[in-house]
N, C-alpha and C positions, 0 to 999 in steps of 0.2 A: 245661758238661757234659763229663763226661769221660769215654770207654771204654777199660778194660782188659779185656783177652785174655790167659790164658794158655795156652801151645803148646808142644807135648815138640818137642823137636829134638834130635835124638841127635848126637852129637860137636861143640855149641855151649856154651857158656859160656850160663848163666840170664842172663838177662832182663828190667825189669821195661817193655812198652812202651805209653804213654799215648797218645791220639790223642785231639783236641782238637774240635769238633764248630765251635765259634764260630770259629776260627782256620783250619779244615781244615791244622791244623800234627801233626807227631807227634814226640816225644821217647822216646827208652829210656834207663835207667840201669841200669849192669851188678850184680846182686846176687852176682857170681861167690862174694867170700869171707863170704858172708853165712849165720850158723850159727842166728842166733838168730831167729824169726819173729818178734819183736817189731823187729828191725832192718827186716825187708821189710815192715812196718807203717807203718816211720816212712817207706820210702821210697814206698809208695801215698800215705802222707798229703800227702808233698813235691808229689808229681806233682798230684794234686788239688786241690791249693791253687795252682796255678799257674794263668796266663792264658792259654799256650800261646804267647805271641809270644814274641820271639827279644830278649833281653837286651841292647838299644843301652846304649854307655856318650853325656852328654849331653856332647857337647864346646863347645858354643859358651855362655856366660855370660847369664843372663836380665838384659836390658834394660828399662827401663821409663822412663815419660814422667814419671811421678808418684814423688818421694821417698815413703819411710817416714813413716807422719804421726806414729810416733813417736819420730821421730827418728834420730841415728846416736850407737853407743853410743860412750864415750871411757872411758878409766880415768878420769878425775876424775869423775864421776859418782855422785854420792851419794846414796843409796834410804833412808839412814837417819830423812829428813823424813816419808815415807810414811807 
């Protein structure tokens, strides 16, 4: 669930800011040079579609106990028999 508001603020650069109900996180993105309402459309839609958590990049390499059961691929590998 997501709430927007919008709020005049006289000598501020627009706005667009989402607040996140699941995450209790909030996000703005600046629609300053935005002419066309269908641009600040695509930006509700951005904000909306979002999770509200905060973007980790995943640095450490997934392990596991168990190979691929279907195996590991090589260049010689031929799918022509299929």
């Amino acid at each position: 669930h997501v709430e927007i508001e919008v709020q005049v603020r006289n000598g501020h650069h627009p706005f667009v800011l989402a607040e996140y109900r699941s995450m209790a996180a909030t996000h703005q993105i600046s629609v300053r040079n935005v002419d066309r309402w269908q641009d600040v459309q695509d930006v509700l839609y951005l904000l909306s579609n979002r999770s509200g958590r905060k973007i980790t990049k995943i640095t450490t390499p997934v392990l596991t106990d168990t190979p691929s059961i279907q195996g590991v691929w090589t260049p010689f590998l031929t799918l022509k028999d299929l």
